[in-house]
C-alpha positions in Angstrom: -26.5 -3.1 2.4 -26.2 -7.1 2.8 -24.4 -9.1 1.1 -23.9 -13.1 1.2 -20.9 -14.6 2.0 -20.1 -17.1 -0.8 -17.4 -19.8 -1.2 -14.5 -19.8 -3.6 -12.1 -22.7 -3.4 -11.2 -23.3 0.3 -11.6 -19.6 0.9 -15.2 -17.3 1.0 -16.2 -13.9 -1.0 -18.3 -10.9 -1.0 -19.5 -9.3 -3.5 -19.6 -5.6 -3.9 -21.9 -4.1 -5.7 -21.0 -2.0 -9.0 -22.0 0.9 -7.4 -19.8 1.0 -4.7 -16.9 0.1 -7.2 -17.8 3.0 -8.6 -17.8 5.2 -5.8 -14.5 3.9 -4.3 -12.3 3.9 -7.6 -11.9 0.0 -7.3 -11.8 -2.2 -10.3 -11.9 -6.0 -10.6 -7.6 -7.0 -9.7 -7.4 -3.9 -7.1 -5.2 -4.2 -4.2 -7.0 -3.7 -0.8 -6.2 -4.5 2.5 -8.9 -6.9 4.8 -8.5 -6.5 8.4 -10.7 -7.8 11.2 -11.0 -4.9 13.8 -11.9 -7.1 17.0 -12.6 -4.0 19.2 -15.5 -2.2 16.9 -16.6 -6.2 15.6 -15.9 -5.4 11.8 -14.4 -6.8 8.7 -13.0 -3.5 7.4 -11.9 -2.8 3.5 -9.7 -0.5 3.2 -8.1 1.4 -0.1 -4.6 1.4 -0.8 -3.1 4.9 0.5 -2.5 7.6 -2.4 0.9 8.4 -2.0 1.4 12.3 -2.7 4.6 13.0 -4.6 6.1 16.5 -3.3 9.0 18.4 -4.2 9.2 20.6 -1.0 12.6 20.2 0.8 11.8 20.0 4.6 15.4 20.4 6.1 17.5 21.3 2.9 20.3 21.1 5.4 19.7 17.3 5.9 18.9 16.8 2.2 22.1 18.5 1.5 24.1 16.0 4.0 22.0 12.3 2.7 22.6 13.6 -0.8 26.5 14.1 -0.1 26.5 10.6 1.3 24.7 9.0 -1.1 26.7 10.3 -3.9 30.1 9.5 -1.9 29.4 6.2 -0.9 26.6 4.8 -3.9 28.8 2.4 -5.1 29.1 0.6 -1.7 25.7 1.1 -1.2 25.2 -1.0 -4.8 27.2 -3.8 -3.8 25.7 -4.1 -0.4 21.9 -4.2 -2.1 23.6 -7.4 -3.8 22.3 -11.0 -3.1 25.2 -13.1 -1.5 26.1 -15.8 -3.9 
């Protein structure tokens, strides 16, 4: 499919079509990421990245150890997440 490039302000647009809105999951105010791929030649969109919440404990072991630290030493980890005056 082509599309025009218009201008908006200082900057230029393209407009995709409903469809493909459709297709994607995007919605007028979505995120997305514009990269130039100078390799292949293309202006690539790409979606934001799902993340996948999961409850599966890789290394319980090492959770066991970060957890242990972080409830030891939270309130120093607090004060150094501070701004400095």
């Amino acid at each position: 499919m082509t599309q025009k490039i218009t201008r908006v302000g200082n900057s230029a647009a393209v407009i995709i079509p409903k469809s493909i809105l459709e297709e994607s999951g995007l919605k007028v105010g979505s995120n997305i990421t514009v990269a130039y791929k100078a390799d292949l030649g293309n202006v690539v969109i790409e979606l934001p990245r799902k993340r996948s919440a999961t409850n599966v404990i890789i290394d319980k072991e090492v959770f066991a150890v970060a957890n242990d630290l972080l409830k030891r030493y939270l309130p120093a980890f607090k004060k150094l997440a501070k701004p400095l005056p």
